[in-house]
C-alpha distance (Angstrom), angle and dihedral (degrees) to the residues before:
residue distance angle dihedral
X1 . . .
X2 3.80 . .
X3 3.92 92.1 .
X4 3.84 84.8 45.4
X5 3.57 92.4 53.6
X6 4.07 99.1 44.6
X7 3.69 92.9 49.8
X8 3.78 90.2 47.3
X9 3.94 87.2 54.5
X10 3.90 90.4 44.2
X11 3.88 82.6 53.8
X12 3.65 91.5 48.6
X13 3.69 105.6 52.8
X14 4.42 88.5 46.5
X15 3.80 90.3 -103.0
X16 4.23 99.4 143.9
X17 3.14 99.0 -175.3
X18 4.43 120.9 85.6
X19 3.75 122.5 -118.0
X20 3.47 121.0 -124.3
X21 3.80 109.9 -153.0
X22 4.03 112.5 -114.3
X23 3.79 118.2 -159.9
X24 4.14 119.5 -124.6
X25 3.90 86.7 -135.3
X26 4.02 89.5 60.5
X27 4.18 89.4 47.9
X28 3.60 91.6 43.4
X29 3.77 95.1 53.9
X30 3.81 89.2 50.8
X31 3.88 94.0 47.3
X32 3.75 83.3 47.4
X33 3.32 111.2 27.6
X34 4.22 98.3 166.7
X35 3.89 87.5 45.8
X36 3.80 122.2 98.6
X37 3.69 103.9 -132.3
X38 3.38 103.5 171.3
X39 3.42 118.9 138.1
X40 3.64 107.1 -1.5
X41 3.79 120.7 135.8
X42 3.77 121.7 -84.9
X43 3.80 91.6 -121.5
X44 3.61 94.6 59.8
X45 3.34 94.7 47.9
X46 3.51 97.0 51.3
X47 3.58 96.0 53.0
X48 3.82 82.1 55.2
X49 3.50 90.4 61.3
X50 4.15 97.9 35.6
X51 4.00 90.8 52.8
X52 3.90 92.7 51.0
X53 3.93 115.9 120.0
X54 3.56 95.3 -138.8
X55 3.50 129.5 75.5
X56 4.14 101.0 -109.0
X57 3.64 131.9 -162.0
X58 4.11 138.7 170.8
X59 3.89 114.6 -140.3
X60 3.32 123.8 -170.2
X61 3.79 133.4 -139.2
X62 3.83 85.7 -85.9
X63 3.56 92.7 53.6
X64 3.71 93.5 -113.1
X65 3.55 113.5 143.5
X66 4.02 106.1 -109.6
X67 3.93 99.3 -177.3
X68 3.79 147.2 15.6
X69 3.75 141.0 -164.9
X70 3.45 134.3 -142.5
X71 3.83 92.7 -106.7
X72 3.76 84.5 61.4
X73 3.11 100.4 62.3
X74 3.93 95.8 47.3
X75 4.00 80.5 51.7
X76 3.82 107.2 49.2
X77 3.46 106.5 20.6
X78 3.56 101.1 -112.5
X79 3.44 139.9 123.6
X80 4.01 125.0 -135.9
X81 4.19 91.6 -118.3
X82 3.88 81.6 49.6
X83 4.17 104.8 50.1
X84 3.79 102.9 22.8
X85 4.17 104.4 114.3
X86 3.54 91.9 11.4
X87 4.10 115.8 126.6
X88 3.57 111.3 -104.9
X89 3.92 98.1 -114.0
X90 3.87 94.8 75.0
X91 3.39 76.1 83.7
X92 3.52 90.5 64.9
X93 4.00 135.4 76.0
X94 3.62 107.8 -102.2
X95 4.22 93.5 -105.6
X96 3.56 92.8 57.0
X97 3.57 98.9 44.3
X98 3.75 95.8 91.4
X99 3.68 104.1 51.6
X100 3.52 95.7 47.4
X101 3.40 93.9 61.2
X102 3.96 89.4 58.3
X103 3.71 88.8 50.6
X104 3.81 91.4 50.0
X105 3.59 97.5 54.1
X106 3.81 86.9 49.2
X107 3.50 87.3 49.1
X108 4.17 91.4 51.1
X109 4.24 90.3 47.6
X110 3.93 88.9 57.1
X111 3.93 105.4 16.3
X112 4.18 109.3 -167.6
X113 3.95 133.6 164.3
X114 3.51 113.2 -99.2
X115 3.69 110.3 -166.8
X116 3.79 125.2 -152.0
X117 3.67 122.4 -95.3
X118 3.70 93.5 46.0
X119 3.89 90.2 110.2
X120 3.81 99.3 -95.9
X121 3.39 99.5 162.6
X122 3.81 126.3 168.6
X123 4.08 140.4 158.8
X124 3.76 106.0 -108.4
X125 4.06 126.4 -165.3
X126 4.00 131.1 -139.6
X127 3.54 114.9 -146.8
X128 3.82 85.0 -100.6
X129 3.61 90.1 72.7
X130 4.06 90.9 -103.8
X131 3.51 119.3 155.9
X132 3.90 112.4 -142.7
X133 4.18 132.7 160.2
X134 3.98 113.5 -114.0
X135 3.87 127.2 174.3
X136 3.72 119.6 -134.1
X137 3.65 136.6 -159.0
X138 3.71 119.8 -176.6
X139 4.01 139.4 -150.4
X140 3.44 133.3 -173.2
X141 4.40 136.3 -138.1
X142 3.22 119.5 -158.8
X143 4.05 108.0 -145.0
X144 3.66 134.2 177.1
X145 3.79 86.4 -114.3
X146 3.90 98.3 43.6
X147 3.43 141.5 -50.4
X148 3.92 113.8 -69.1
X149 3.83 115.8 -136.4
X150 3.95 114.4 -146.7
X151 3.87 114.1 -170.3
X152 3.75 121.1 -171.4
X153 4.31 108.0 -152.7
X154 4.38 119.1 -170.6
X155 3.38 109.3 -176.8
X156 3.60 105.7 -119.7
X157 3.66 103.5 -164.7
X158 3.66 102.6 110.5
X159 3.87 86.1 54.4
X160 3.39 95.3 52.2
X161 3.43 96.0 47.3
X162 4.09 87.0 48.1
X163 3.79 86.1 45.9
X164 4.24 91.6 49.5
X165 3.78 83.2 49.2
X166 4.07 102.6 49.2
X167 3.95 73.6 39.7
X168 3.83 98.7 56.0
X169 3.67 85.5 34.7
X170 4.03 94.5 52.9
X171 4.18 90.0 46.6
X172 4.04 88.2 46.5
X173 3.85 89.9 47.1
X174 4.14 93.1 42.6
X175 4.22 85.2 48.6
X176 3.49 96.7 54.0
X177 3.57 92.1 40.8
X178 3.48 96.1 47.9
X179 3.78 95.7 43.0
X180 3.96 98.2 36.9
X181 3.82 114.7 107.9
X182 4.03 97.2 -115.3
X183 3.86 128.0 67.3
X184 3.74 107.1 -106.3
X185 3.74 140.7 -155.5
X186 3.76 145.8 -178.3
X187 3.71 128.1 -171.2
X188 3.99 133.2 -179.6
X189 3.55 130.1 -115.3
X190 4.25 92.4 -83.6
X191 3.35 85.8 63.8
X192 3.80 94.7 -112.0
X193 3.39 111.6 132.9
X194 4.15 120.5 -119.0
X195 3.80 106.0 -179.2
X196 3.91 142.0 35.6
X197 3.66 124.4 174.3
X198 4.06 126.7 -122.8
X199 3.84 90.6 -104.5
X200 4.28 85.5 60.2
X201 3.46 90.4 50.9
X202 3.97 105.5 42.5
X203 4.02 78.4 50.0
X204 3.64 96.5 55.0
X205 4.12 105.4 25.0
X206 3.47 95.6 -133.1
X207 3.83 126.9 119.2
X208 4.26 123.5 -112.5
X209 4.16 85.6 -100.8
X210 4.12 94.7 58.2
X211 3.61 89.8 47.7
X212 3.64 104.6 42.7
X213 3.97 117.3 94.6
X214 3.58 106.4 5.0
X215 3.54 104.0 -24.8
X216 3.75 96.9 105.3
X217 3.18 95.7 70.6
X218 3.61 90.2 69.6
X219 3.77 85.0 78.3
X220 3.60 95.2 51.9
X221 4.61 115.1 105.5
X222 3.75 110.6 -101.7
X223 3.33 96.3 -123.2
X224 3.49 90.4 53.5
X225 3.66 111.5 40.3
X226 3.99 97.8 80.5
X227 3.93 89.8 59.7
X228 3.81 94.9 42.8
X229 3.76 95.1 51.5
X230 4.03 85.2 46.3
X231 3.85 90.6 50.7
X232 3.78 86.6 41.4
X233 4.01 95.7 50.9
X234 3.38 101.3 39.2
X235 3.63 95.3 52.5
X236 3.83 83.2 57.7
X237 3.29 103.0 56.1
X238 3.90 93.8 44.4
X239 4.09 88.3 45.5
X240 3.89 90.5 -129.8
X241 3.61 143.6 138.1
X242 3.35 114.7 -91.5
X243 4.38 137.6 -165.4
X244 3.46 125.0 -162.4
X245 3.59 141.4 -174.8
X246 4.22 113.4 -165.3
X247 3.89 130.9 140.0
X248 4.09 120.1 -109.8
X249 2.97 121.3 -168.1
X250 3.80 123.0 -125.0
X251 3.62 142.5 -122.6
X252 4.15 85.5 -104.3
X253 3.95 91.3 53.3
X254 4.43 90.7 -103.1
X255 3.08 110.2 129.0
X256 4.07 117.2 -133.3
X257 3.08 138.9 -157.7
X258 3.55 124.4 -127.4
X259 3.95 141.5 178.0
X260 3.82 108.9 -138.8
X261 3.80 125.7 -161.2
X262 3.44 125.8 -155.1
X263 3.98 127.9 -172.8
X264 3.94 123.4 177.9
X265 3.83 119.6 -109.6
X266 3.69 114.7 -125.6
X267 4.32 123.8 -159.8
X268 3.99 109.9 -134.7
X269 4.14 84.3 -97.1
X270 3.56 89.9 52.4
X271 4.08 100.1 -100.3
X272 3.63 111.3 156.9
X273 3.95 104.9 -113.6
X274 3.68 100.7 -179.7
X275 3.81 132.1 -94.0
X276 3.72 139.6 -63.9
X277 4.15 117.1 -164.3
X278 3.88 139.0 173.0
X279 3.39 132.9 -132.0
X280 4.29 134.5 -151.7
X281 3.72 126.2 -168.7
X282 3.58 95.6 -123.0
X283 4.09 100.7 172.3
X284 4.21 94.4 105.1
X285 3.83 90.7 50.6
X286 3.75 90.4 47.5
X287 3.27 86.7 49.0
X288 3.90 98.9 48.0
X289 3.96 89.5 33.7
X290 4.54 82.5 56.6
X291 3.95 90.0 53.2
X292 4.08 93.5 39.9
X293 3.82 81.9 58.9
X294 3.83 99.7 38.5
X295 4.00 85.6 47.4
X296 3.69 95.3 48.4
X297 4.34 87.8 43.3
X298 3.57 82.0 52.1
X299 3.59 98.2 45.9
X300 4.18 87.3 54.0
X301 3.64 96.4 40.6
X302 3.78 78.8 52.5
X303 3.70 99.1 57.2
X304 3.99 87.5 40.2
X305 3.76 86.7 56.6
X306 3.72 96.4 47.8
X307 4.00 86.7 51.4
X308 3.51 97.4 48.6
X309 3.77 96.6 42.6
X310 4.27 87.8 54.5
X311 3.69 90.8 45.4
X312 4.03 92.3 40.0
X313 4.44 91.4 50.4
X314 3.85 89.1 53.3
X315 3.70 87.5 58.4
X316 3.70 88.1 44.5
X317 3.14 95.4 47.9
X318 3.88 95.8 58.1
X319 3.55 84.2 45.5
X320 3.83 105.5 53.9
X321 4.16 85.2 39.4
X322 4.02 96.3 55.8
X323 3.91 91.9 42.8
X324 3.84 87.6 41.7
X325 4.22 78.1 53.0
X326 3.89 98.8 50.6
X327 4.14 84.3 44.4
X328 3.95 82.7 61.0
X329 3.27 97.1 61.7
X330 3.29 119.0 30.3
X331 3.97 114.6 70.8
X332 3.83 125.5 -126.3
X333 3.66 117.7 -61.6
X334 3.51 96.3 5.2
X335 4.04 124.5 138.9
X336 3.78 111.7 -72.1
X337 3.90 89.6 9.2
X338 3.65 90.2 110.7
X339 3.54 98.4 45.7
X340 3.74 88.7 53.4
X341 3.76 95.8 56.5
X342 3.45 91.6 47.8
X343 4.00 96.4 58.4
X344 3.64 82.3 39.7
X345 4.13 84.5 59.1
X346 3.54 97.2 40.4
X347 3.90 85.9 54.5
X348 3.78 90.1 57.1
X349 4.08 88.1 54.0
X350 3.40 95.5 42.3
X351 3.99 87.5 58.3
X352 3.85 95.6 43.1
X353 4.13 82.3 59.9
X354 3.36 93.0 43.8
X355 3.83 89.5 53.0
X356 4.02 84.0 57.9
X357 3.90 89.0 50.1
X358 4.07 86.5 59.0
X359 3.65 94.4 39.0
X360 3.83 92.0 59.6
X361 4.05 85.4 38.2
X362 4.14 86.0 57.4
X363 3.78 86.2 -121.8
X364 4.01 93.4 105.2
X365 4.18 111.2 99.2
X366 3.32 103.8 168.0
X367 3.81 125.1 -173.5
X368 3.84 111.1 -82.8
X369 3.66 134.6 -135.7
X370 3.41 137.3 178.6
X371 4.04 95.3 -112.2
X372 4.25 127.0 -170.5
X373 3.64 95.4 -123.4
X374 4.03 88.5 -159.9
X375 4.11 85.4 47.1
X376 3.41 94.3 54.3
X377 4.10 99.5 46.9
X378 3.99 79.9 50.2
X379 3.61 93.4 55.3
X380 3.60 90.7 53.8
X381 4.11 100.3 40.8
X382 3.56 88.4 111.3
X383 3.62 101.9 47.6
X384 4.16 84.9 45.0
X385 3.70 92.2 56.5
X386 3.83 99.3 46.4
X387 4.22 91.5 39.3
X388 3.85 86.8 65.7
X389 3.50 152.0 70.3
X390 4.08 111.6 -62.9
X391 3.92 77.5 -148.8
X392 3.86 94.2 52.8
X393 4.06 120.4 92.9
X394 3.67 105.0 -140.6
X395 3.66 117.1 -151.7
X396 4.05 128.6 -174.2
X397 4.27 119.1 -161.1
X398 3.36 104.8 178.6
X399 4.05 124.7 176.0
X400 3.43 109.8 -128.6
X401 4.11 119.7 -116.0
X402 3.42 102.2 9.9
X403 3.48 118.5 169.5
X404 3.97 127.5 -98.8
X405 4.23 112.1 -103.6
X406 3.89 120.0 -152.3
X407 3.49 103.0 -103.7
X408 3.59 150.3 135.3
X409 3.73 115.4 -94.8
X410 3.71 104.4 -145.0
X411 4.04 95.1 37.3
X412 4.29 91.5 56.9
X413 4.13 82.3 42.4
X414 3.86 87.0 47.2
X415 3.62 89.0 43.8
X416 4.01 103.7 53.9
X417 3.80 86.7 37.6
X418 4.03 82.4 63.6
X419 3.68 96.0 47.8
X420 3.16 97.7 38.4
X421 3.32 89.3 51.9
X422 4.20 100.0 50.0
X423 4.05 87.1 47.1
X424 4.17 87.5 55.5
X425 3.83 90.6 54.1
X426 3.63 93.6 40.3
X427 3.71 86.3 68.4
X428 3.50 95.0 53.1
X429 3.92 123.3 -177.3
X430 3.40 90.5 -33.2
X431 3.96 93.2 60.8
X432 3.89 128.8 -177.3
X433 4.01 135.8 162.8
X434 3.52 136.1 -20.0
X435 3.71 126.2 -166.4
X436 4.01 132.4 -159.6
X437 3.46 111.9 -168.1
X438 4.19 138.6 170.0
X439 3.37 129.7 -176.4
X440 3.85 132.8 160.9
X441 3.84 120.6 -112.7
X442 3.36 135.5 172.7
X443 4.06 125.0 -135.0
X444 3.75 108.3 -138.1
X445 3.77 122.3 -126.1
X446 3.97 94.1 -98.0
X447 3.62 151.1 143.6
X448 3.78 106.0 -70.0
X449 3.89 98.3 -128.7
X450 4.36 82.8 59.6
X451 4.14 100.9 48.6
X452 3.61 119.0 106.6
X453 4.04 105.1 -103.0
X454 3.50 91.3 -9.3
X455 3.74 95.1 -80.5
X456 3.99 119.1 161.2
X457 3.77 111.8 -117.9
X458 3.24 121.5 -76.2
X459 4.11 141.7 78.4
X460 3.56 127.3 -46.9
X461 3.64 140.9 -174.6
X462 3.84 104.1 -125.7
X463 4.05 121.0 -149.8
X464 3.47 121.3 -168.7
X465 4.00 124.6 -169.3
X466 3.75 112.0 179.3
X467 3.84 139.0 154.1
X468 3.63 139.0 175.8
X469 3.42 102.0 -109.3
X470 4.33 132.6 135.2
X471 3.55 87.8 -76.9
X472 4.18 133.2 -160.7
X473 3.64 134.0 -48.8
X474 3.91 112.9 -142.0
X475 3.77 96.4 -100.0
X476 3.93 93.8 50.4
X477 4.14 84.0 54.4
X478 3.38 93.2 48.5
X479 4.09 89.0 57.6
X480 3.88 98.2 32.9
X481 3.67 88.5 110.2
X482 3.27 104.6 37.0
X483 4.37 111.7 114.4
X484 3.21 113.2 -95.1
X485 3.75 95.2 1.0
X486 4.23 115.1 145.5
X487 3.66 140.6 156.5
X488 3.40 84.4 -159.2
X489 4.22 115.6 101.2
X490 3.51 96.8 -111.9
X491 3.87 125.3 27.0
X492 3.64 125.8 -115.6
X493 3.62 114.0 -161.3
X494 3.78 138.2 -85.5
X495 3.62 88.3 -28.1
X496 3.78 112.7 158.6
X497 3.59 87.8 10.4
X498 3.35 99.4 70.0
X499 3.74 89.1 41.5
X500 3.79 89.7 60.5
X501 4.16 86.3 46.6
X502 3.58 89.0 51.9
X503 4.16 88.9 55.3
X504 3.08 81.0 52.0
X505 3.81 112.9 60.6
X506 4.07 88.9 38.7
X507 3.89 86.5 61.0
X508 4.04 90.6 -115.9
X509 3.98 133.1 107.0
X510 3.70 141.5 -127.4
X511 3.89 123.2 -128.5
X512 3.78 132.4 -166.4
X513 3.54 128.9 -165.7
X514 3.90 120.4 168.2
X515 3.95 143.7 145.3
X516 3.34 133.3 -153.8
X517 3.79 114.0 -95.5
X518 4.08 88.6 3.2
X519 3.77 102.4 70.1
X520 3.70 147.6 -119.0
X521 3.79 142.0 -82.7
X522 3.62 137.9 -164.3
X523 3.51 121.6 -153.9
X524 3.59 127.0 -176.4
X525 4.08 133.9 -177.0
X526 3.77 122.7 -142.0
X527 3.84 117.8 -168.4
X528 3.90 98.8 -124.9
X529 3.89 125.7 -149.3
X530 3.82 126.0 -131.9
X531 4.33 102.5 -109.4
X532 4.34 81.6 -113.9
X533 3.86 91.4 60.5
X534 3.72 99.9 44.3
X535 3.99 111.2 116.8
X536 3.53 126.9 -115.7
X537 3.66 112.8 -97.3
X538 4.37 118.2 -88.0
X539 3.66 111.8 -84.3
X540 3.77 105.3 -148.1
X541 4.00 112.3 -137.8
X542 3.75 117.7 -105.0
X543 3.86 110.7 -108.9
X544 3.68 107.0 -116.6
X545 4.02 124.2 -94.6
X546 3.19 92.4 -152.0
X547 4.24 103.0 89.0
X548 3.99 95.4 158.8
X549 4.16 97.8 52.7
X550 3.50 103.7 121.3
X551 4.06 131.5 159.8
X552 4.05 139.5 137.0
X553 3.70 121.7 -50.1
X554 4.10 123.6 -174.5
X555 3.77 103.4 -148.4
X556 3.56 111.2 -150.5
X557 4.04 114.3 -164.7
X558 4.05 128.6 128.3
X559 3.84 93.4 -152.2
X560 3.64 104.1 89.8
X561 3.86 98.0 -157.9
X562 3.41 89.1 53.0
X563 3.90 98.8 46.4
X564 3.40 86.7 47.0
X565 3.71 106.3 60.9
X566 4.07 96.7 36.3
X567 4.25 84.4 52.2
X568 3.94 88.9 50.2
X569 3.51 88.7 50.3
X570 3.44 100.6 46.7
X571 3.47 93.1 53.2
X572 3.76 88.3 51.6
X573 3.57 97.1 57.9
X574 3.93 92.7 50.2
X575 3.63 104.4 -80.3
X576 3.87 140.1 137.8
X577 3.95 109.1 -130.0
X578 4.21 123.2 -155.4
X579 3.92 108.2 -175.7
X580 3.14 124.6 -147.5
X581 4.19 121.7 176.5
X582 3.58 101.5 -169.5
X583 3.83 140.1 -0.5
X584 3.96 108.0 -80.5
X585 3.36 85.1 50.2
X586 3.68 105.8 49.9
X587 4.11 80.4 52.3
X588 3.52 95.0 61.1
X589 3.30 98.9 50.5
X590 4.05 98.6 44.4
X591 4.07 81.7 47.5
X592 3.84 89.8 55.1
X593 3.60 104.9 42.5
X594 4.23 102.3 23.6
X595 3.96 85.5 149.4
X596 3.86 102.0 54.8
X597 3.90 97.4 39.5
X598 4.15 105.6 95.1
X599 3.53 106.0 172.4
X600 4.07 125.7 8.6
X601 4.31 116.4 -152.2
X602 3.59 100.6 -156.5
X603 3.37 121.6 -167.7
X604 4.01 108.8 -144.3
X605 3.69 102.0 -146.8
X606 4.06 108.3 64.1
X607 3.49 131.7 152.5
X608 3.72 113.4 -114.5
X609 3.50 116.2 -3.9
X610 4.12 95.2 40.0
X611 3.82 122.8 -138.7
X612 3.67 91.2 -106.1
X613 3.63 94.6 62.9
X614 3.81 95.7 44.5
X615 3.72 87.1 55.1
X616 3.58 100.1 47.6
X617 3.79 86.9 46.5
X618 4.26 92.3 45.4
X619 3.34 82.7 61.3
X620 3.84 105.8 46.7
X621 3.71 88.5 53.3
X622 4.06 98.9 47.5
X623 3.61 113.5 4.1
X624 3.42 102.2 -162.5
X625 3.80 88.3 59.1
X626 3.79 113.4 153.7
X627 3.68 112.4 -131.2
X628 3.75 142.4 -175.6
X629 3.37 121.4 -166.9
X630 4.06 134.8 -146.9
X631 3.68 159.7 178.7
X632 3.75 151.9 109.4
X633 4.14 89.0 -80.5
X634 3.58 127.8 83.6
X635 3.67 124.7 -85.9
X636 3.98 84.1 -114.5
X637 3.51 96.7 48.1
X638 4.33 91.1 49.3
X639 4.41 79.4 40.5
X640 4.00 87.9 57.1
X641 4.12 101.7 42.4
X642 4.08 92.5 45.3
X643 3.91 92.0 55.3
X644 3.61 105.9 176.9
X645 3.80 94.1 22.6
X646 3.86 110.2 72.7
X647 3.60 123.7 166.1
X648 3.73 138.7 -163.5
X649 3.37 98.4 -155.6
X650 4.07 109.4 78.4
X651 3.31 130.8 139.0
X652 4.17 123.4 -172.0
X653 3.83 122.0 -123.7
X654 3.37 119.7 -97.5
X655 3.56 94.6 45.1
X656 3.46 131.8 171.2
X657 4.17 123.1 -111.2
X658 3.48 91.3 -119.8
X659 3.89 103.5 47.3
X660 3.85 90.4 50.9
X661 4.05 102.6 39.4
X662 4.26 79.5 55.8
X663 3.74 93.7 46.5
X664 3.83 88.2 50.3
X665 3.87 89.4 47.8
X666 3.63 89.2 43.4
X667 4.17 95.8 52.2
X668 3.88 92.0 39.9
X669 4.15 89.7 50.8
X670 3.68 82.3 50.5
């Protein structure tokens, strides 16, 4: 009655095909296949098989499906009545129905446990028609009427939809990475690092495997690895944030710098998960960030230089007046005469270098000629070949009629004496060849980050000084024109400095290339002048005739040694001296005796009341006021700050007795 009664239920709900009754002790021995099972009660044993997790069914040799659990039900759709004696592959989408049934029968001629995790993946139907992933594992009981196939299904689809999104989230990560503008890394929590982004690897030229772990550090300088991995570790084992600066090297063999940031990774509980950092070639702003500073130390050493060098000519000039005083009266070859000249002469040289300390300040306008660059170099030929080496080969290559630049004669001589100079000594003992060369090129109208030396357009007379010597590491040619700067044991002076301040002033530019063991070379860039604009040679002002002009002359200066000696000169020559040590002062006195004041020698740079205002108000109260102006700066340079107050009459601290008593002489027989 009980087989009646199943097969008139199969018949019922439209299921054709019979059921062949499948004891719980068979299913329970291939749900549990290490578990004795004999014996135990059919109800337990079906609520072992009703409470399982997995959707469970019994197949039989034929591949018709035997037995069902609750959990299959839930899972496919089906009811028992419904899928009981039915062949496996309903379970199946229609395409895959085929091939499975070859693999089953394979399956059935060599029957073996398959357990789950081993990747057995297949697309599963509901009765709906639904396609969904499942997993199954598979176990096999022998019978004496056929082995009995047990297969175990989970639907999988909420891991595969996890596993598309980690997936989608992995190939978003690794395309931002790999097309983000910084080199990027990730490492796990031993430190070891899993991950590096395209940008890493283009820099370096190796492949994801050389890098991973430790291999990056393969990359990193010598003499910085041990303080890297230091930095590295010990921001690992305090779980912080960590910046770095360290030099890998790149695909090219150049080393780089780069600044590398690291941040901990943190798990949504909070478990440390390792870190993930970014890195930036920093070597060009390094670079630009080194000359920013050397420019601005320049600029200050500048403005110290121009301070010093006014202070320093007042002293100078006090100096080169008093011994120009004792030379006055003592005759030739008398006691102390000597003596006298030669502080007079060490005046003189002390204001030639203070002339370089003002030319590297930008203070320094000398007179300007149109000069033969070629002419000049020939003029000094001589003095070349006997300032250098004996062991140095000089050689001269210079393009023929080249036109004049507007320069200063004894700053370009000043200037090739210097390099020549540097490219003898860079020889050494060993000596070799030296090479003077000029040549005319023309600076293109372009972008001013692209012109050579960072020259406006235009053409330039170009003079090259080079030599074959040992050459200069990068850090000596970063310093080369620093002041005071030398590799030599003692300093010299401004040296390259001023050289560079010279460029300056004439509106052209200094290069340097060199290598170690294969030389250096100077090049410079004059502005030239077209032959039609060059100026007509200086005229030099006729000394006065007039020997006996005397009159009354306020002398206006705030450094008392300095005031001092011109007023007691002055007064020797014939003249009546007002003194005035500072501004106020000076107005008083011009405002109390306007009528018996001649000729006024200001000096421009006062405390106070400046030498601007006193002008401006010299001339308010007697217009015709005879003034003489001076100071350590060129006549240009006081021409450009008074604006709409120019004067002829200028004469440049230190100054010699003679030039300014016949200045005064001049102005008064004006």
């Amino acid at each position: 009655m009980r087989e009646k009664s199943k097969a008139s239920a199969s018949a019922k709900s439209g299921n054709p095909y019979p059921v062949q009754p499948l004891d719980f002790t068979s299913a329970a021995a291939a749900l549990c296949p290490s578990t004795r099972v004999s014996g135990a009660p059919d109800g337990l044993l079906k609520a072992l098989l009703e409470i399982a997790t997995q959707a469970t069914l019994a197949l039989d040799g034929e591949g018709r499906i035997m037995l069902v659990n609750a959990t299959f039900e839930t899972m496919f759709g089906y009811s028992r009545e419904e899928i009981l004696g039915r062949p496996v592959e309903i379970l199946l989408p229609e395409r895959n129905r085929k091939e499975h049934v070859g693999h089953r029968r394979e399956w059935a001629l060599q029957p073996r446990n398959r357990p789950m995790g081993l990747g057995m993946e297949l697309a599963a139907m509901r009765k709906s028609g639904e396609e969904f992933p499942v997993e199954i594992s598979l176990s096999h009981v022998p019978r004496q009427d056929g082995t009995l196939a047990v297969a175990f299904v989970t639907d999988i689809t909420d891991r595969k939809r996890n596993e598309a999104a980690l997936r989608e989230s992995n190939d978003r990560f690794r395309h931002m990475a790999d097309h983000a503008p910084v080199m990027i890394w990730v490492s796990g929590p031993d430190k070891l690092c899993t991950f590096f982004n395209k940008r890493w690897l283009d820099f370096v030229g190796r492949t994801m495997e050389q890098e991973l772990g430790n291999g990056w550090t393969e990359g990193v300088h010598p003499d910085d690895l041990d303080r890297c991995i230091e930095t590295y570790s010990r921001a690992f084992d305090e779980r912080r944030s960590f910046q770095m600066e360290y030099r890998l090297r790149r695909a090219d063999g150049e080393y780089r710098w780069l600044l590398d940031n690291g941040v901990p990774r943190l798990s949504e509980g909070g478990a440390f998960t390792g870190y993930i950092g970014s890195c930036i070639d920093i070597t060009d702003m390094k670079e630009t960030r080194e000359q920013v500073f050397r420019a601005q130390k320049l600029e200050s050493l500048g403005v110290l230089a121009g301070g010093i060098a006014h202070d320093f000519n007042n002293l100078l000039g006090s100096v080169l007046v008093e011994a120009e005083s004792i030379l006055s009266e003592l005759p030739h070859g008398s006691p102390g005469h000597d003596e006298a000249w030669h502080i007079r002469s060490v005046a003189i040289r002390a204001a030639e270098i203070v002339r370089q300390l003002m030319a590297y300040a930008g203070k320094e306008t000398a007179a300007f000629d149109a000069v033969d660059l070629n002419r000049l170099i020939g003029e000094m030929l001589e003095l070349l070949k006997v300032s250098i080496s004996k062991n140095a080969h000089l050689t001269t290559r210079l393009a023929e009629k080249l036109p004049a630049v507007r320069a200063n004669a004894a700053q370009l001589q000043q200037v090739v004496m210097n390099l020549l100079t540097n490219a003898s000594e860079a020889l050494g003992e060993k000596g070799g060849a030296i090479t003077i060369t000029t040549s005319l090129v023309q600076i293109a109208e372009t972008p001013a980050e692209d012109r050579e030396a960072d020259l406006s357009a235009g053409d330039y007379i170009r003079l090259d000084v080079s030599d074959n010597g040992c050459g200069m590491p990068r850090h000596v040619q970063n310093r080369i024109f620093d002041p005071f700067f030398t590799t030599k044991f003692a300093g010299r002076g401004l040296g390259l400095a001023a050289v560079q301040g010279i460029m300056r002033n004439h509106g052209g530019a200094i290069r340097l290339v060199s290598s170690l063991g294969k030389g250096t070379c100077f090049t410079i860039f004059l502005p030239c002048i077209p032959p039609a604009a060059a100026p007509p040679p200086r005229i030099a002002a006729p000394t006065p005739a007039a020997a006996t002009v005397t009159g009354s002359v306020l002398v206006v200066e705030d450094e008392n040694a300095l005031r001092l000696s011109v007023s007691k000169l002055l007064r020797r020559r014939g003249f009546e001296v007002i003194e005035a040590a500072d501004g106020e002062a000076a107005l008083d006195l011009f405002r109390a005796h306007p009528n018996r004041i001649d000729v006024v020698l200001l000096d421009m740079t006062l405390p106070g009341l400046s030498g601007r205002e006193l002008l401006t108000e010299f001339r308010r109260l007697k217009p015709g006021v005879k003034i003489i102006l001076t100071t350590a700066y060129s006549e240009a340079e006081i021409s450009a700050t008074l604006g709409k107050h120019p004067s002829s009459n200028f004469i440049r601290k230190p100054y010699k007795s003679d030039d300014l008593t016949n200045l005064i002489r001049k102005v008064l027989a004006s």
